[in-house]
C-alpha positions in Angstrom: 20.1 12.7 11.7 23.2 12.2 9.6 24.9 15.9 8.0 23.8 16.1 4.9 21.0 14.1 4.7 18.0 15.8 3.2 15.3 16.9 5.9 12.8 18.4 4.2 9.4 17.2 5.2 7.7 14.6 2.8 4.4 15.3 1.7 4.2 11.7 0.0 4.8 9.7 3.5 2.2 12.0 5.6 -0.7 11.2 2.9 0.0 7.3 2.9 0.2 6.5 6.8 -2.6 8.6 6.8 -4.4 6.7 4.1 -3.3 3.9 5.6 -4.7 4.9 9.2 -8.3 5.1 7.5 -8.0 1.6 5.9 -6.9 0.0 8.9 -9.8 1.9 11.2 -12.4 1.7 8.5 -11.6 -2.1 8.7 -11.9 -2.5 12.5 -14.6 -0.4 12.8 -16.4 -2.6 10.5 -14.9 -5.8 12.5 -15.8 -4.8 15.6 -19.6 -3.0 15.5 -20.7 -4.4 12.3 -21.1 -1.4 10.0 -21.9 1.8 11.3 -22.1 4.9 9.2 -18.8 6.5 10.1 -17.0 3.5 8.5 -18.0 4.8 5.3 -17.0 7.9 5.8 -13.2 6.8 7.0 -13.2 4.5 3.8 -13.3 7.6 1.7 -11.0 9.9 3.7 -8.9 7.2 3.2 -9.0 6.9 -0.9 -8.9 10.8 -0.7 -5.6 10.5 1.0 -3.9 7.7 -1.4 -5.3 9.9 -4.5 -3.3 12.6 -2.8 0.0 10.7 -2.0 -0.6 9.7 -5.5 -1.0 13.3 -7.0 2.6 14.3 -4.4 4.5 11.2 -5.2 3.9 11.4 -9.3 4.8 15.3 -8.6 7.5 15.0 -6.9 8.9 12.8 -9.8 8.4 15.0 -12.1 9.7 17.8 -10.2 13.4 16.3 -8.9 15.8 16.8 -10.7 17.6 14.2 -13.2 20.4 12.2 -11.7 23.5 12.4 -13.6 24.7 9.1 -14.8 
């Protein structure tokens, strides 16, 4: 890591690859034994996730500060 670059931990990025995790397993799960009941279940962990990187990303936004021009 460079000095001076920020390393705070991003809230934002953990919520999408996990989102993104479910999708992809809900999807092969589906692919590969039809459609058992767990896929379900993964599908909606997975929309609960992106509502959350949502709900961080939209606050983070509002939260940084202004960059001066």
């Amino acid at each position: 890591m460079k000095p001076g670059e920020d390393a705070e931990f991003s809230w934002t990025m953990l919520f999408a690859v996990t989102s993104g995790s479910f999708f992809i397993f809900s999807l092969l799960t589906k692919l590969l034994e039809g459609s058992p009941d767990h896929a379900g279940l993964f599908l909606k962990t997975g929309l609960v996730a992106l509502g959350l990187a949502i709900i961080s990303a939209i606050g983070r936004l509002i939260t940084s500060p202004a960059a001066d021009d």
